[in-house]
C-alpha positions in Angstrom: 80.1 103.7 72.8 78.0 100.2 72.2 75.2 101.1 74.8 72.0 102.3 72.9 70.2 105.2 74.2 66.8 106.0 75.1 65.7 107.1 71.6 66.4 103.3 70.6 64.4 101.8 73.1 61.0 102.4 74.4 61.4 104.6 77.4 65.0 105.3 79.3 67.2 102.4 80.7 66.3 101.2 84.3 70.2 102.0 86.2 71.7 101.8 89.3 74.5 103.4 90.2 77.4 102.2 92.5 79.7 104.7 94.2 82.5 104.4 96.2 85.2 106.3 98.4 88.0 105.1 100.9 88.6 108.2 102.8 86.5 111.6 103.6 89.4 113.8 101.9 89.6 112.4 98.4 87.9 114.1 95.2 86.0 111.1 94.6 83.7 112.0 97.1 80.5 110.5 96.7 78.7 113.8 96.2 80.6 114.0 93.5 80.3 111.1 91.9 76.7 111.3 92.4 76.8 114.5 90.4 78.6 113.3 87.8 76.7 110.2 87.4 73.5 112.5 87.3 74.4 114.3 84.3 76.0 111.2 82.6 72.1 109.9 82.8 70.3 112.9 81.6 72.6 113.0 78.4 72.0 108.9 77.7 69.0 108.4 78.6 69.2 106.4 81.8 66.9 106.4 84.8 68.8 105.9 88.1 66.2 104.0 90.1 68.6 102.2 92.8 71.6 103.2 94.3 74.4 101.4 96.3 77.3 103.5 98.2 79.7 101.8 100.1 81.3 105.1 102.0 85.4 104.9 103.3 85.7 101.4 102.0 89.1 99.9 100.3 88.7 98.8 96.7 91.4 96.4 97.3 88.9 93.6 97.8 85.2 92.4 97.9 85.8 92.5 102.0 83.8 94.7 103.9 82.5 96.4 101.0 78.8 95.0 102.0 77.3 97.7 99.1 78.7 96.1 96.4 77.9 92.5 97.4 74.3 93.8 97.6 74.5 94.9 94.3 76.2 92.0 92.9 73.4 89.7 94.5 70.9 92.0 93.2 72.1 91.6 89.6 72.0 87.8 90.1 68.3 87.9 90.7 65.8 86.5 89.1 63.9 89.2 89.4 65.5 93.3 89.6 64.8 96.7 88.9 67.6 97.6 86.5 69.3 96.6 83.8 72.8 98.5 84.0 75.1 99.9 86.5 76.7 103.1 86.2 79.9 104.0 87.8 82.4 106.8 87.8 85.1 105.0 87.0 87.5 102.2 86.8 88.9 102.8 90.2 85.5 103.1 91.9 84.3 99.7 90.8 87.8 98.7 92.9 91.1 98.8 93.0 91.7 94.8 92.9 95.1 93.7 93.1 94.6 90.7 90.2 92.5 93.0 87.6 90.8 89.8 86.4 89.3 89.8 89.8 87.6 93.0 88.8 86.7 91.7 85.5 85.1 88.7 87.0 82.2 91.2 89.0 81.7 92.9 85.7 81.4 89.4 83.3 79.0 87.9 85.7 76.3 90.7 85.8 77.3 90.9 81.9 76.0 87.3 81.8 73.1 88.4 83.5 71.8 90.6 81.7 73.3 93.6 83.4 75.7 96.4 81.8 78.5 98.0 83.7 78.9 101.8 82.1 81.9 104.0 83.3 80.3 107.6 83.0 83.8 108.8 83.1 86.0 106.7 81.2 85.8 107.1 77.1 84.9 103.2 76.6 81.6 103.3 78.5 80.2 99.7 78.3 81.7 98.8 75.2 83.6 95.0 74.8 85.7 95.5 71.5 89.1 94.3 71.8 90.6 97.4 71.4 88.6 99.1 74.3 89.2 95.5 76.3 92.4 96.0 76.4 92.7 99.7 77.6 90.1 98.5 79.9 92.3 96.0 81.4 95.4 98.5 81.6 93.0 101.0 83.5 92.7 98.2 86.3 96.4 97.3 86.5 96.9 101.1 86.4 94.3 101.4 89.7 95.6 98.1 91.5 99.0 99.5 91.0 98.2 103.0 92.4 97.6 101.2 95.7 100.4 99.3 95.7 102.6 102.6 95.4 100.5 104.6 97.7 101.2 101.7 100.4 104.5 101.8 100.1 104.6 106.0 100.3 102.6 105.3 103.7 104.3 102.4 104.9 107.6 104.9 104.7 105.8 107.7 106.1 104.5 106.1 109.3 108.0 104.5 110.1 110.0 107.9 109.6 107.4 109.1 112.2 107.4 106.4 114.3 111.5 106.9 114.5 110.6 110.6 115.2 108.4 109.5 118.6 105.2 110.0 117.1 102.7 107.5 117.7 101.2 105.6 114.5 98.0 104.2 115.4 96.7 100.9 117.1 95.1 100.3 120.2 96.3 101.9 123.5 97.7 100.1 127.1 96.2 100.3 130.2 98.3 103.0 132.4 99.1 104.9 129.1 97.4 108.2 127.3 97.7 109.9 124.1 99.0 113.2 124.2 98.4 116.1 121.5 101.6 118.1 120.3 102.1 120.7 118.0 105.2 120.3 115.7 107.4 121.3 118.2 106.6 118.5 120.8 104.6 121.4 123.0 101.9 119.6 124.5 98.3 120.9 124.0 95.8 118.0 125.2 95.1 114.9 126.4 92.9 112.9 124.0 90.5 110.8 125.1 89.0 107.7 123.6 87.5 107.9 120.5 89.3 111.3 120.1 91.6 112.4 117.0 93.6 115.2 116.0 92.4 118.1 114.1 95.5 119.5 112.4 97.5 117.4 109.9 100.7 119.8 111.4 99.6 118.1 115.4 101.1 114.9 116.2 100.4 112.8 119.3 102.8 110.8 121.3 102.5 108.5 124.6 103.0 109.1 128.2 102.4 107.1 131.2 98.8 107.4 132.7 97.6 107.9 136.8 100.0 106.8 139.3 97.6 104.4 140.5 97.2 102.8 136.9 100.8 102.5 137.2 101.2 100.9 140.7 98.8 98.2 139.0 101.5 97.6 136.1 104.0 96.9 138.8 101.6 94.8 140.8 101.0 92.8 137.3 104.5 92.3 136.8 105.1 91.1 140.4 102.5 89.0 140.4 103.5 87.2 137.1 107.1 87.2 138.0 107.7 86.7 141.6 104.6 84.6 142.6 104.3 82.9 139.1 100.6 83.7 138.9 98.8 83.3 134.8 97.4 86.1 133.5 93.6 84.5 134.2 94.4 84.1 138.0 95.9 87.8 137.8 92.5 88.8 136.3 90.9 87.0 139.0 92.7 88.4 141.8 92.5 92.4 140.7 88.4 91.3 139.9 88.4 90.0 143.2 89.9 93.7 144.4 87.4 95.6 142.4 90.0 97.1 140.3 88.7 98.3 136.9 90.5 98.6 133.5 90.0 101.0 130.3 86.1 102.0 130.8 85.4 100.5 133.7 85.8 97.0 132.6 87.5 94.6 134.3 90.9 93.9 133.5 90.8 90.8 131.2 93.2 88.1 130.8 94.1 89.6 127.7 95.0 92.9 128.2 97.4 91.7 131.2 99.3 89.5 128.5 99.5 92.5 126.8 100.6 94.7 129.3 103.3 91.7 130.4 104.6 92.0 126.4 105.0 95.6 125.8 108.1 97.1 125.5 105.8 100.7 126.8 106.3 99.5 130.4 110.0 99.9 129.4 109.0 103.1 128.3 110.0 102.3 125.4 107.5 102.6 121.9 107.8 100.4 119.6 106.4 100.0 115.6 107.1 97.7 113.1 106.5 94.7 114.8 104.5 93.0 112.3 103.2 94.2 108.7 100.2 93.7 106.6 100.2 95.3 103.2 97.2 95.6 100.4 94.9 93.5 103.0 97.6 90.5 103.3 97.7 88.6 105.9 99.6 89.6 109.0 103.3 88.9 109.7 105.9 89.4 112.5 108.7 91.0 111.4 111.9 90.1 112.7 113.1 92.1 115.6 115.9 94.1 113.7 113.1 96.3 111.7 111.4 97.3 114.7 111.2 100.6 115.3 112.2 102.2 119.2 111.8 105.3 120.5 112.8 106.2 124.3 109.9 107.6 125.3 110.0 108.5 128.9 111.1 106.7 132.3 110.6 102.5 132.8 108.0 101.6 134.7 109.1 98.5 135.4 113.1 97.3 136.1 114.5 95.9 132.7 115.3 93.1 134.6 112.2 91.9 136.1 110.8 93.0 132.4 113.1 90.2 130.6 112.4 87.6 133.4 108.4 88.0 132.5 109.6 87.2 128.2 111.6 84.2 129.4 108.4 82.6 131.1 106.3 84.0 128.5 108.2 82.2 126.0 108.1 79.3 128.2 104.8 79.1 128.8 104.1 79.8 124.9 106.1 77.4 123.6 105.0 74.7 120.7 106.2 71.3 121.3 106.7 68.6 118.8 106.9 65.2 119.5 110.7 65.6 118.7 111.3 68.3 121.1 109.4 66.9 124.0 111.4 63.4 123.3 114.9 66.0 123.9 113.6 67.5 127.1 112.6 64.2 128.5 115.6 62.5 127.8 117.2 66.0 129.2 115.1 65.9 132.6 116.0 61.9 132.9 119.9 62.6 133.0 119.6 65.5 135.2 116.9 64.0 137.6 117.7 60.0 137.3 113.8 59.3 137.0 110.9 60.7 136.0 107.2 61.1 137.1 104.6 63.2 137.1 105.8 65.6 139.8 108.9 66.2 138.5 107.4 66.8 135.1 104.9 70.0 136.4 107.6 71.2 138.7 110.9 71.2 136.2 111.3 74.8 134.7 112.2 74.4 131.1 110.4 71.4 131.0 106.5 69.7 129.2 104.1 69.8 131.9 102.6 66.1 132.4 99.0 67.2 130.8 101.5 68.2 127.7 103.2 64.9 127.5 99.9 63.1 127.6 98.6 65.1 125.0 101.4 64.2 122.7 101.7 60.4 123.4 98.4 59.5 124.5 100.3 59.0 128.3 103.0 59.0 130.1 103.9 55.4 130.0 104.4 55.5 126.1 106.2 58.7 126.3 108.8 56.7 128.5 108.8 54.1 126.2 109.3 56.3 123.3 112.8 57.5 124.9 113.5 54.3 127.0 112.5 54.7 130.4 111.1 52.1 132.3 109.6 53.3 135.5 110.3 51.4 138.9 107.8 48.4 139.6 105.8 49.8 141.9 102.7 48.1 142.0 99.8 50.6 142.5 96.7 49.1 144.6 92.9 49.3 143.8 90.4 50.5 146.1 90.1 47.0 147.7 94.0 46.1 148.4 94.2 43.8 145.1 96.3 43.8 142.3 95.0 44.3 138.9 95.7 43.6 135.3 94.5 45.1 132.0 92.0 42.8 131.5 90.8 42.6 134.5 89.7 46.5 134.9 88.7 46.3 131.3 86.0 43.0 132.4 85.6 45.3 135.2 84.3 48.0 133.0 82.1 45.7 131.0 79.9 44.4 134.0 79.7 48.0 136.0 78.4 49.2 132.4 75.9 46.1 132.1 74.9 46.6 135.3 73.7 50.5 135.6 73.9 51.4 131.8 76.7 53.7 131.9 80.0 54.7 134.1 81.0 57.4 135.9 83.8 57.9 138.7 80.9 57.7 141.6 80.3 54.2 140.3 83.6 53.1 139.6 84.7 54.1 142.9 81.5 52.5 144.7 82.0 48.7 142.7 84.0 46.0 144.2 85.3 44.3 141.1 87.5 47.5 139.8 90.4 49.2 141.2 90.0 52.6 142.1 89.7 55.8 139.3 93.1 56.6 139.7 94.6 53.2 139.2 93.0 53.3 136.1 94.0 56.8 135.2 97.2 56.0 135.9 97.2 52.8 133.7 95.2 54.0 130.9 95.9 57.7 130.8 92.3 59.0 131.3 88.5 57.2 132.2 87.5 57.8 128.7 90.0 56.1 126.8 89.7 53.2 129.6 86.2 52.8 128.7 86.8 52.9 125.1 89.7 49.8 125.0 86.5 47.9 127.1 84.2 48.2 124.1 81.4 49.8 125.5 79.6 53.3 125.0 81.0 56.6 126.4 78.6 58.9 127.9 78.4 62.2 127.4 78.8 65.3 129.8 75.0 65.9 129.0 74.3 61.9 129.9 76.2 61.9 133.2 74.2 64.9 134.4 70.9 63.5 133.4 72.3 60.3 135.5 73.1 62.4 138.3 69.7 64.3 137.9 67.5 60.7 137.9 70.0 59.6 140.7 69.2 62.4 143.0 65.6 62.4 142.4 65.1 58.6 142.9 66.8 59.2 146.5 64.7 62.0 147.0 67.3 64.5 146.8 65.6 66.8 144.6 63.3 67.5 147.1 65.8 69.8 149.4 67.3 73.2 148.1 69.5 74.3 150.5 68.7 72.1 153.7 64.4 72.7 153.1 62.4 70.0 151.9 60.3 71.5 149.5 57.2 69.4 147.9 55.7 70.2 144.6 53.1 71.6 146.2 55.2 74.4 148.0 57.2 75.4 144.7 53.8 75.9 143.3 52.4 77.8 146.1 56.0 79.6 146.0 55.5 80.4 142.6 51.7 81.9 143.0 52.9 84.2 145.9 55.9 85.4 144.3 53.3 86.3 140.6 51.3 87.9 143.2 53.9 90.3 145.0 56.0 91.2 141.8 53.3 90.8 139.2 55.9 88.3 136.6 57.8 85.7 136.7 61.2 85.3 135.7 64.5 83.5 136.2 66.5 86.2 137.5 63.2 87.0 140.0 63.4 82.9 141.5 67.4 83.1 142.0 67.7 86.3 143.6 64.3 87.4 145.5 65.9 85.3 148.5 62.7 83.2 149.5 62.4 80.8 147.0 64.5 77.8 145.4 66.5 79.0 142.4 64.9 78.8 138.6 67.5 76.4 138.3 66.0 73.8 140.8 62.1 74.6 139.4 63.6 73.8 136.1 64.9 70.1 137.1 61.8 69.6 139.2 59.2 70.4 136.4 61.3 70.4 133.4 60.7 74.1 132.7 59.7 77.7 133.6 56.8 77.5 131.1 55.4 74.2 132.5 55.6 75.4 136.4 54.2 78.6 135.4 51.5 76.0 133.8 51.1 73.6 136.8 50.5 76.6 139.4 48.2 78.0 136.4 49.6 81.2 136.5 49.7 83.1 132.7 52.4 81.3 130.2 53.9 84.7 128.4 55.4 84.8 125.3 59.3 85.1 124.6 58.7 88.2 122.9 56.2 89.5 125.8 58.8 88.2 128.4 61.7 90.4 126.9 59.0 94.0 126.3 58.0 93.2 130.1 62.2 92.3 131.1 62.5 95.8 129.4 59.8 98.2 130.7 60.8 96.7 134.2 64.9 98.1 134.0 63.5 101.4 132.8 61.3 101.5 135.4 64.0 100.9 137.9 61.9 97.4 138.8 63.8 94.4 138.0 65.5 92.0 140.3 68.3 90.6 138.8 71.6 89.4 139.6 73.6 92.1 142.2 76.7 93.2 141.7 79.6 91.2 142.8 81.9 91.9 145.3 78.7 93.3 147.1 78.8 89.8 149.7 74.5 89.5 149.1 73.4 86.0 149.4 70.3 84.1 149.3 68.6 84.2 152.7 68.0 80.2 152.0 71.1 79.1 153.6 73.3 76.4 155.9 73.6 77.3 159.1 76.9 75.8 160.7 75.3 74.6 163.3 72.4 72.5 161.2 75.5 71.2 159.7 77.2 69.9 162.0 74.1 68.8 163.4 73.7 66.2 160.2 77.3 65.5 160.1 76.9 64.0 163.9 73.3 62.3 162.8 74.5 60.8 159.4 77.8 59.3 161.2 75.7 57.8 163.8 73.4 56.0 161.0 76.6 54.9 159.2 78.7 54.1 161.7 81.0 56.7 159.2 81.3 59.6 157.4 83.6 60.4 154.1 83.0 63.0 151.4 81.0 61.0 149.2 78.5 60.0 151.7 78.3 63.6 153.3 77.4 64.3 149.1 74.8 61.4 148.8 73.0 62.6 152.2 69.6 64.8 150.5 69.9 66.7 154.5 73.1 67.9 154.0 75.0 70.0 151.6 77.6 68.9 149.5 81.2 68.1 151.0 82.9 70.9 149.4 79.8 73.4 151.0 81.0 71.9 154.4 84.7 72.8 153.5 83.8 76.5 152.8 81.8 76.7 156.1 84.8 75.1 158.5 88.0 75.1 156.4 88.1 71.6 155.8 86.0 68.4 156.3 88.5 67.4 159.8 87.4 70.5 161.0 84.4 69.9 160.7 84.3 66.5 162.1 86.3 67.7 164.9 83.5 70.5 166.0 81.2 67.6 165.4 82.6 65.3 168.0 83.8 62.9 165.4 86.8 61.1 165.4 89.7 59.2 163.2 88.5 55.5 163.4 91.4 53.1 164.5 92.6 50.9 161.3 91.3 53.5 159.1 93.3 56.4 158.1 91.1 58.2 155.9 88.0 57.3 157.8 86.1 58.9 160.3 83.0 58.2 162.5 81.1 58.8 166.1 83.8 57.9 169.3 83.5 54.2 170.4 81.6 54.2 173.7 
């Protein structure tokens, strides 16, 4: 061995030991390499001051193995407390597929300064060629051990998974494990979290509570019959209060994986995909699955296949090449093309696809041919309008208010409406960019929208009250001294005040409303203690639970409502959506439509009427 010991130097060498296991059952427990380390220093002279354990972690790679990372970055430094590292063996340092990978960790803390010893291998630290090269062979030897005991496991679990027996992975909503003895006698349910004792036990699947199942049907229905996406079935069994695995909501993912698993067939299935060593993850191909006919459908196969054939539809990957085929495909079947027929072909891109693809739908007809009828689309004031002229358009609205949104396009008399030039350009944005001049942002439009509303006064209503400065302040007082704090989920949801929301775009901030009504500015860190003590107390106000129905008590009443509606017609001579939405009195159009159904409805309750010559127009009756 090259290392010198302790009689050859003043004092013993400063060591660290690393140690390493993948699993609890192995003989290279830690404890045991711990001992054996132990007496390795006590007969070198080594003093193990540090040590690093990285317990049930591969040696295949560097990943997850956060011990030895720590200890590599440790060596690095400029300044440590050892000067070697002492581990068991080869093996433990890692089993890395490419052994120069393993070599590489041990050359870099060689370079800086720091020895690697194996306590149990007969080469120690030493770098002579001859122990080099045994060295190297060790670390083929231990990559190739893992590589051999993958392969012994990847057999294993697929002659059990042929067998019935379950092999791991997350389980489906509507399913359980159950515990077996060799025999396939049941013995338990397991629940989450749970695992089998006995290496003889085994555990298989069966379906789960009646009413779990009734919800798999129900998915499958929905998705099927009333062509519903996963994220709208979520919605609607959210809206119904029914929960998933631990009283979670059922997610949008767990539905696609409920629509995609052959269980609902009762069927299990293994071998779908394959990862080997830490490789990446592939599918396999369908004939090396494994299936097992576990216990009675739950589902029809029938309605199970339709749900694949609009998964696959919904999943698939277009290419520019592919969407030219199916649009050349729809063309001959339908004789034209447009939007419509796009979003409503099965088998077909949706429109939104197309666009992403060709930048819009006009070049994508170019690309195969097409030429749409000449049908001459009209602007918002009856003209006709070319390219350039929406793009001058563009230039003078922008010149004019210093940036462009819809509201403004749709308000200005030398430009066509939004759609014409959505329809022309493919999107606002891209408009606005062939015109030269600067696109806002989302950020930009709001902080427009926010100046807009305050300039009108606006900003001064929250929920049909007129609130002044002075009042929020006042507000704010009271509610500091009723509830002793002040917080954001305490201004949305104590049902007397405006929302933290509105004191934020009034004043710019909590902290500088607290300052103005020269109440106490806390700390973030003394905000989140208080946030704390108050839910163990039981005292916080915070957001309730939904599906509960509890609103603010600050609300519209119908009848104020219809009460502006008839006073802001009478001052227009009109009413429309976007000047019910500029009026500060009144809520916004789409609050009216949730109060009445729709805005004729409303108009209707209000005495108003469809004005003669205008279609879309209504206003007070002509007296």
């Amino acid at each position: 061995m090259s290392h010198r010991l302790a009689s050859e130097i003043d004092g013993p060498i400063r060591a660290a030991q690393y140690l390493r296991m993948s699993s609890e059952n192995q003989r290279y427990s830690t404890e045991n390499q711990r001992n054996a380390i132990a007496e390795y220093a006590r007969r070198n002279g080594f003093s193990i001051v540090a040590s690093y354990t990285d317990a049930g972690k591969s040696g295949l790679s560097l990943k997850g193995r956060g011990a030895l990372k720590q200890l590599l970055s440790d060596a690095l430094a400029t300044q440590r407390n050892f000067d070697a590292v002492l581990v068991l063996d080869v093996s433990r340092w890692g089993r890395f597929q490419d052994p120069d990978q393993a070599a590489h960790y041990e050359f870099i803390c060689r370079e800086a300064g720091v020895r690697i010893v194996y306590c149990a291998e007969p080469f120690g630290d030493d770098i002579t060629p001859s122990t080099t090269i045994m060295k190297h062979l060790k670390r083929v030897m231990a990559g190739e051990y893992s590589r051999d005991l993958s392969v012994k496991l990847a057999r294993a679990h697929l002659q059990q998974a042929q067998l019935g027996f379950r092999q791991g992975g997350s389980l489906l909503y509507g399913f359980r494990r159950l515990l077996v003895d060799a025999d396939r006698n049941p013995k338990q349910l397991l629940n989450s979290g749970d695992k089998k004792a006995l290496s003889d036990d085994k555990v298989i699947v069966v379906p789960g509570p009646s009413e779990e199942l009734d919800v798999i049907r129900r998915i499958f229905n929905l998705f099927v019959q009333r062509r519903l996406t996963a994220t709208e079935i979520a919605q609607h069994f959210a809206n119904e209060g029914v929960k998933g695995i631990g009283d979670s909501p059922l997610s949008a993912a767990t539905i696609r994986h409920i629509l995609s698993s052959e269980l609902c067939l009762g069927k299990m299935t293994y071998n779908l995909s394959s990862s080997r060593l830490q490789g990446r993850t592939s599918k396999n191909p369908e004939s090396l699955w494994v299936r097992f006919s576990a216990f009675e459908p739950i589902v029809s196969l029938s309605q199970f296949r339709k749900a694949q054939e609009l998964r696959r539809a919904a999943n698939r990957r277009w290419s520019k090449e592919t969407l030219t085929k199916a649009l050349q495909s729809l063309l001959a079947k339908e004789g034209h093309l447009s939007q419509r027929i796009l979003n409503n072909s099965t088998g077909a891109p949706a429109a939104d696809t197309v666009v992403n693809h060709f930048g819009s739908l006009e070049a994508a007809y170019a690309a195969i041919g097409y030429k749409p009828p000449d049908i001459p689309p009209f602007g918002n004031n009856g003209k006709h309008w070319s390219k350039q002229a929406v793009l001058t358009g563009l230039r003078k609205l922008y010149a004019a208010n210093g940036y462009i949104s819809n509201r403004l396009i749709d308000g200005f008399c030398e430009l066509p409406s939004q759609c014409h030039i959505r329809r022309h350009f493919g999107s606002i944005a891209q408009a606005i960019k062939q015109a030269g001049v600067p696109l806002s942002s989302h950020s930009d439009r709001q902080r427009y929208g926010w100046k807009r509303r305050k300039a009108s006064g606006c900003d001064e209503y929250f929920h049909g009250v007129r609130w002044t400065d002075a009042q929020l302040l006042r507000a704010l007082r009271r509610l500091h001294r009723g509830y002793g704090y002040i917080s954001a989920d305490l201004l949305d949801w104590n049902g007397a005040s405006p929302t933290a929301y509105y004191y934020i775009k009034r004043f710019g901030s909590l902290a500088k409303a607290r300052h103005l009504a020269k109440l106490p500015v806390p700390t973030h860190s003394q905000i989140m203690a208080a946030a704390l003590k108050r839910k163990k107390e039981g005292t916080k106000i915070e957001r309730p639970a939904s599906g509960h129905g509890e609103r603010s008590s600050l609300r519209y009443r119908s009848e104020k409502i219809l009460a502006g509606l008839q006073r802001l017609a009478k001052r227009k001579k009109m009413i429309s959506a976007r000047l019910i939405d500029e009026d500060a009195r009144l809520p916004s159009s789409a609050t009216v439509v949730c109060h009445f159904g729709s805005l004729s409805a409303a108009y209707k309750l209000a005495g108003l009427v469809r004005l003669e010559g205008k279609l879309v127009r209504f206003g007070p009756p002509a007296r």
